[in-house]
C-alpha positions as CSV (number, residue, x, y, z in Angstrom):
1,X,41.1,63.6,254.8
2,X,39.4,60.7,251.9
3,X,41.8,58.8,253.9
4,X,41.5,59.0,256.8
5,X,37.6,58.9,257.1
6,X,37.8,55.3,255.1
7,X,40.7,54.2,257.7
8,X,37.9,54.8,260.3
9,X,35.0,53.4,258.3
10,X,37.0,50.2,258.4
11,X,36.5,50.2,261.9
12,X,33.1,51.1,262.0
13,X,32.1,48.6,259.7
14,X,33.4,45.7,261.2
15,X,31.5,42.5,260.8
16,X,32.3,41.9,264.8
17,X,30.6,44.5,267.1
18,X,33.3,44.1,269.7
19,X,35.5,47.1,268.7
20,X,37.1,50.0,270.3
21,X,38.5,52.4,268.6
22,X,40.9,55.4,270.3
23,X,41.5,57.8,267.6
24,X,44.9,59.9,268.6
25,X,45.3,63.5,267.3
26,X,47.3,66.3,268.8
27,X,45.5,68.2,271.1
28,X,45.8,71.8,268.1
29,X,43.7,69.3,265.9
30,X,41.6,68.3,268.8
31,X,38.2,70.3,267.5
32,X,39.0,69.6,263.8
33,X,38.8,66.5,264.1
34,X,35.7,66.4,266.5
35,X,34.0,67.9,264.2
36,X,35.3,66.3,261.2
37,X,34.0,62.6,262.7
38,X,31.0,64.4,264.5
39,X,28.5,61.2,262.9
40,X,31.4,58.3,264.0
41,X,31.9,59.6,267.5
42,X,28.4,59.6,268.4
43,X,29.2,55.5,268.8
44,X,30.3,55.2,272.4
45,X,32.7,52.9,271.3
46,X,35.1,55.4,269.4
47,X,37.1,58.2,271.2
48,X,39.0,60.5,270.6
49,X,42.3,61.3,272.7
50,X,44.9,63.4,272.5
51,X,48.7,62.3,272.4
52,X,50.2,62.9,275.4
53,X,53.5,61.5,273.8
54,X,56.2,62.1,271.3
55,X,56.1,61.8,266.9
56,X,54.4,58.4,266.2
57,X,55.3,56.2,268.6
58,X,54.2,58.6,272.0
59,X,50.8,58.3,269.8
60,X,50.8,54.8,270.0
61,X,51.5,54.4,273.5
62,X,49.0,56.8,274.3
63,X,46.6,54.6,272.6
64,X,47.9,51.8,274.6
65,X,47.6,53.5,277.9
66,X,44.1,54.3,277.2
67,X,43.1,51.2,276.2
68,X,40.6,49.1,278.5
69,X,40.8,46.0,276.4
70,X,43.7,43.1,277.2
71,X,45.1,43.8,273.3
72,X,45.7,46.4,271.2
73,X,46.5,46.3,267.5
74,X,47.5,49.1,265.0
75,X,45.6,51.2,261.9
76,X,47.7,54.0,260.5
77,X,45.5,57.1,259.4
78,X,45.4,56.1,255.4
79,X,45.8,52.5,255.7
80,X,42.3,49.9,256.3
81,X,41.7,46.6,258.1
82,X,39.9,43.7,256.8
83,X,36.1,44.0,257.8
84,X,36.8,40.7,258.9
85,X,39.5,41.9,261.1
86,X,38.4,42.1,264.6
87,X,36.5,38.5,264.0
88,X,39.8,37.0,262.7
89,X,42.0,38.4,265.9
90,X,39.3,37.8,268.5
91,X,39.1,34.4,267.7
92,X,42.9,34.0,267.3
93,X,43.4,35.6,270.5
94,X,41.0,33.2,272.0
95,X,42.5,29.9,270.7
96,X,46.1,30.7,271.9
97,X,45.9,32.2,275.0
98,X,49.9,32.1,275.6
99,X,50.7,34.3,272.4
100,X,51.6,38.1,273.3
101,X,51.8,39.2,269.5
102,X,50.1,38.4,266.8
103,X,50.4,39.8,262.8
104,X,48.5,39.1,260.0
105,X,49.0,39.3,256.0
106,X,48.4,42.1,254.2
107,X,48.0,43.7,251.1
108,X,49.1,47.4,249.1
109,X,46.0,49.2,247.3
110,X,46.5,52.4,245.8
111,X,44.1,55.7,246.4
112,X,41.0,54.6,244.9
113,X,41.3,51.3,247.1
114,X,42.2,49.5,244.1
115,X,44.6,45.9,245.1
116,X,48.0,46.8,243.5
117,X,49.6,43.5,244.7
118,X,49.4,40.0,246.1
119,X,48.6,39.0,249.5
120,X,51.8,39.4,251.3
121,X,51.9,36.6,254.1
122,X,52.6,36.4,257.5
123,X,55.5,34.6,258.4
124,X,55.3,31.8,260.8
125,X,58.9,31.3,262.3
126,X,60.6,34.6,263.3
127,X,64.1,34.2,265.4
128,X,66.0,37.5,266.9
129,X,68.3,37.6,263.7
130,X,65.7,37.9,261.5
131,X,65.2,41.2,262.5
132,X,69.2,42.6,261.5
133,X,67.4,42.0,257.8
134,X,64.1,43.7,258.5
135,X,61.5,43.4,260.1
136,X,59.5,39.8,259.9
137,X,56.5,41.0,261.9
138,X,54.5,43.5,259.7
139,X,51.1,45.3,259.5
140,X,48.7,44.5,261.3
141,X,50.0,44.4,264.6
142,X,48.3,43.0,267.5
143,X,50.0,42.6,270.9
144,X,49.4,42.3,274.4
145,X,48.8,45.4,276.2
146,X,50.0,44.5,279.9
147,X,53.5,43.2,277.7
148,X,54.0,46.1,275.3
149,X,53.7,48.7,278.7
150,X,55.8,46.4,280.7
151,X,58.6,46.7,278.3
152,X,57.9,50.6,278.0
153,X,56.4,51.0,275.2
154,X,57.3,52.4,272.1
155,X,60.6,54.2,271.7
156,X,59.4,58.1,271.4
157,X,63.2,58.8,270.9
158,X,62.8,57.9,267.2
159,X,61.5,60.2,264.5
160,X,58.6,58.1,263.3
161,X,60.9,55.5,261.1
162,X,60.4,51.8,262.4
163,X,59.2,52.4,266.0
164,X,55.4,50.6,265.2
165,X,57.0,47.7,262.6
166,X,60.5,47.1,263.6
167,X,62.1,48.6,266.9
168,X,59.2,47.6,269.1
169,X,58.5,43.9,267.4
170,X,62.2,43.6,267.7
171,X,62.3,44.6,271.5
172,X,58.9,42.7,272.4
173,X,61.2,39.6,271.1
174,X,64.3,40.3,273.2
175,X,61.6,40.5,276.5
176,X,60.3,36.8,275.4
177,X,56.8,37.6,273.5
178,X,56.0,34.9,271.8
179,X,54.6,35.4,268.7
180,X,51.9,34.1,265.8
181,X,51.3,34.7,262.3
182,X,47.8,35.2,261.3
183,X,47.5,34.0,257.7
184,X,44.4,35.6,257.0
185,X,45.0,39.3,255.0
186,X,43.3,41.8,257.8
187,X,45.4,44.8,257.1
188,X,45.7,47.1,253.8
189,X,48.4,49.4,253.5
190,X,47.7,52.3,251.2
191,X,50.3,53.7,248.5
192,X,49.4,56.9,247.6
193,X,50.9,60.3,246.8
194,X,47.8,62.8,247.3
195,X,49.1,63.4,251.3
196,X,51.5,63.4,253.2
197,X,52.9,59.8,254.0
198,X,55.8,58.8,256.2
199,X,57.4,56.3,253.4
200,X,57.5,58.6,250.6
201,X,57.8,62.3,252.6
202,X,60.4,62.1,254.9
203,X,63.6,62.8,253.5
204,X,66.3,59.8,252.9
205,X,68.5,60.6,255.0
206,X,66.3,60.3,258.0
207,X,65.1,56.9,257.3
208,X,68.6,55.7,256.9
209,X,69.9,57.5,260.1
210,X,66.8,56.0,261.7
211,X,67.4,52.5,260.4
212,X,71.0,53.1,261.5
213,X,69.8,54.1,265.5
214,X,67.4,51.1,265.6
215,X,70.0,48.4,264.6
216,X,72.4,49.8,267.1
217,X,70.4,49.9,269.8
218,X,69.9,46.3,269.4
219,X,73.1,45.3,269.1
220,X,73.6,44.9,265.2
221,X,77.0,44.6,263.4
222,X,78.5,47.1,261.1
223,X,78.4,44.7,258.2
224,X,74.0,43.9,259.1
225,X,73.9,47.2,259.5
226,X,75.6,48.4,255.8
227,X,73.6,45.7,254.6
228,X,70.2,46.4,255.5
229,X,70.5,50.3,254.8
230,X,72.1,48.9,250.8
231,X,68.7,46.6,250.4
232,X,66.3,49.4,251.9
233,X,67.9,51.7,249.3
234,X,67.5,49.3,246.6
235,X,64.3,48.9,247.5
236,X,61.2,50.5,249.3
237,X,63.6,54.1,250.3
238,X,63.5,54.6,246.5
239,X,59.7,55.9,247.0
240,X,61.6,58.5,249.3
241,X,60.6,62.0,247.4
242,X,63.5,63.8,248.9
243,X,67.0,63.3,249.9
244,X,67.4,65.4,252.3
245,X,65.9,68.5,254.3
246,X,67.4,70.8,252.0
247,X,66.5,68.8,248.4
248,X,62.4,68.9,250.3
249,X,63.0,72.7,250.6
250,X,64.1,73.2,247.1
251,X,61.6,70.8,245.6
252,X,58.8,72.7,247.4
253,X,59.9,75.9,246.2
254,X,59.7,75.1,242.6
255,X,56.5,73.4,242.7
256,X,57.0,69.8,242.6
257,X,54.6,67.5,241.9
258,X,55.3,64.2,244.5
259,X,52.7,62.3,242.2
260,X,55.9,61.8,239.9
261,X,57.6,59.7,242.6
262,X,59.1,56.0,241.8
263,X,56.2,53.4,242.7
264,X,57.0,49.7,244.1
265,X,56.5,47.1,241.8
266,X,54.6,45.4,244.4
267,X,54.4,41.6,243.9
């Protein structure tokens, strides 16, 4: 929960007052987690709601229904923003009126909060076929509301790998959003192997069957397809801690510790 609590602390602490923060649980955790941010949720301005959808992305869109502001943007439960954050977006949002997505630069820390790479930046020209390599919109995401529910959303069919950073950036591009990097680093995406995290915890083989769904769905090649699940592999899947549902099972069973995982040599 050390996570979690400093993912909504970067909220809280924002140098802009002009936040809103919707805090989705399911509804089992509902009282745990009133209780556990009893101090936070006395601000008006944070709220707790529970999903009304499916996995990760029915969270999201729940927070996007509820929303009363004209954009939404993204904070995953053990990553931060910026404290600059909501400045940065407001005035973005502001000064070009006609974008519908923004996304910012980032940066990995590890569990102490510690920088463990460079500023990853935002890319300024994205095209459709960018997306058969990976995604070229990444963390943190900031769209427009009315835009993202008039497309439908997130797609709840998928088990939590891609549907915030690649499916639905990938879909908002099909439907004409036009996009804008934000070069400033607003988002920090936490490595860590105290919790649970989607990256390292679910199995292999659903990340690449996942990968494999997306890329269809929008039309991708064989070949684009081979050769995106190859460089994922090579790459950020090797933090995977299991290979499959069964190799979790027996790794659980005799005790393993997931703190011995590969790390990304993060540049």
């Amino acid at each position: 929960m050390e996570f979690f609590r400093k993912a909504v602390a970067s909220i809280i602490h924002q140098s802009s007052p002009y936040w809103h923060l919707l805090i989705i649980v399911e509804e089992g955790y509902l009282d745990h987690f009133g209780g556990l941010l009893r101090k936070e949720l006395e601000d008006p301005r944070a709220i707790i709601v529970v999903n009304e959808g499916r996995k990760l992305a029915g969270k999201i869109n729940t927070g996007m229904r509820h929303a009363s502001t004209d954009f939404v943007a993204l904070l995953l439960g053990d990553d931060m923003w910026s404290t600059d954050a909501v400045a940065v977006l407001h005035d973005h949002i502001m000064e070009y009126p006609d974008v519908d997505f923004f996304h910012s630069s980032r940066m990995y820390i590890d569990e102490g909060n510690k920088p463990i790479s460079s500023v990853h930046h935002s890319r300024e020209e994205i095209s459709l076929d960018d997306f058969k390599l990976g995604s070229p919109v990444k963390h943190l995401l900031c769209w427009r509301k009315d835009k993202g529910l008039a497309i439908g959303g997130l797609d709840e069919s998928l088990n939590s790998v891609g549907p915030d950073d690649y499916d639905f950036p990938w879909t908002m591009a099909e439907e004409g959003a036009k996009f804008k990097a934000v070069k400033e680093c607003l988002y920090y995406t936490r490595d860590h192997r105290e919790c649970y995290r989607l990256t390292t915890h679910l199995p292999l083989s659903v990340h690449i069957r996942e990968i494999r769904r997306i890329m269809r769905k929008h039309g991708a090649d064989a070949v684009s397809i081979s050769n995106k699940i190859a460089a994922a592999k090579g790459s950020y899947l090797r933090q995977c801690l299991y290979r499959s549902r069964i190799d979790r099972w027996i790794k659980v069973m005799l005790g393993y510790d997931a703190r011995r995982g590969w790390r990304e040599r993060y540049r």
